[in-house]
C-alpha positions as CSV (number, residue, x, y, z in Angstrom):
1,X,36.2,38.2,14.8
2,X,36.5,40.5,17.6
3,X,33.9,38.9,19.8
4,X,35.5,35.4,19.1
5,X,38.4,37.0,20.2
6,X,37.8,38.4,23.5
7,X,35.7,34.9,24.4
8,X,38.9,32.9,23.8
9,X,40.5,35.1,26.2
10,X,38.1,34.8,28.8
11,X,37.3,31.6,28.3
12,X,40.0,29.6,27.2
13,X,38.7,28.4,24.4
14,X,36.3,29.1,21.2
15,X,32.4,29.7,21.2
16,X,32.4,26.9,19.4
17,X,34.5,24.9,21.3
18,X,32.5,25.8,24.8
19,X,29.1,25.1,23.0
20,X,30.5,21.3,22.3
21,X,31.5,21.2,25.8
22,X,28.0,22.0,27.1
23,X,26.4,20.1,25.0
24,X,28.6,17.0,25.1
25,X,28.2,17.3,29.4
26,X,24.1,18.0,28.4
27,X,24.2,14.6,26.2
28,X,25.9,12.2,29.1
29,X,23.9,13.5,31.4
30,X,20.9,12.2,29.5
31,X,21.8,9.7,28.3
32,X,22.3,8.3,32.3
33,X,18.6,8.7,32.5
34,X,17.0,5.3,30.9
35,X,14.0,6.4,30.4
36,X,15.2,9.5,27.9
37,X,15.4,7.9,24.3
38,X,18.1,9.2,22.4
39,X,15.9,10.6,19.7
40,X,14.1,12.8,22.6
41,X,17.7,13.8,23.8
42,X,19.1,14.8,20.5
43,X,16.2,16.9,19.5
44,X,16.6,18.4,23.4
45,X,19.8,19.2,22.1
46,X,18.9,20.7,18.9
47,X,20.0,18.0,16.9
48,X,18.1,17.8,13.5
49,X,17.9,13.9,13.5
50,X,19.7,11.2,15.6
51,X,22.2,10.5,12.9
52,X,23.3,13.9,13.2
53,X,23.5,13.2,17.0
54,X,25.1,10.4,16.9
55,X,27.5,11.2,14.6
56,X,28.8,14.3,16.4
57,X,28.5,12.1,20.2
58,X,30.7,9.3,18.6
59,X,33.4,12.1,16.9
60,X,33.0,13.3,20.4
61,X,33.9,10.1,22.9
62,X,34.4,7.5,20.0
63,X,31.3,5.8,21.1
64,X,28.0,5.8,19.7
65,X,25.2,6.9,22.3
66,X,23.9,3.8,22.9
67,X,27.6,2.6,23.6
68,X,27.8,5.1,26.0
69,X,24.5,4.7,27.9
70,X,25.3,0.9,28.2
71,X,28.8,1.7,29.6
72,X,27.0,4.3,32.0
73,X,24.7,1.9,33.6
């Protein structure tokens, strides 16, 4: 509790919430690159399966991955 804390008032925000921002930047920036496939970038992220990626990407931006990467090119 303390830690948490003293990195909300450093940062702004919660461990949590900075790890989803890294990771969400991490995910675009993959998915830019075409010749990544998503399953490659959500285990790169430390994603169990792609469901689980692609669940948490589209709570993220409301768009799936694949959405997004077509939208990106």
């Amino acid at each position: 509790t303390h830690c948490n804390r003293v990195f909300h008032k450093a940062y702004g925000v919660s461990p949590r919430q900075y790890l989803s921002t890294i990771k969400l930047r991490q995910a675009k920036l993959m998915l830019m690159d075409s010749s990544l496939s998503i399953e490659h970038i959500a285990d790169k992220l430390g994603y169990k399966d792609l469901s689980q990626f692609s669940k948490q990407f589209k709570r993220w931006t409301n768009l799936s991955p694949t959405a997004y990467r077509h939208l990106s090119w």
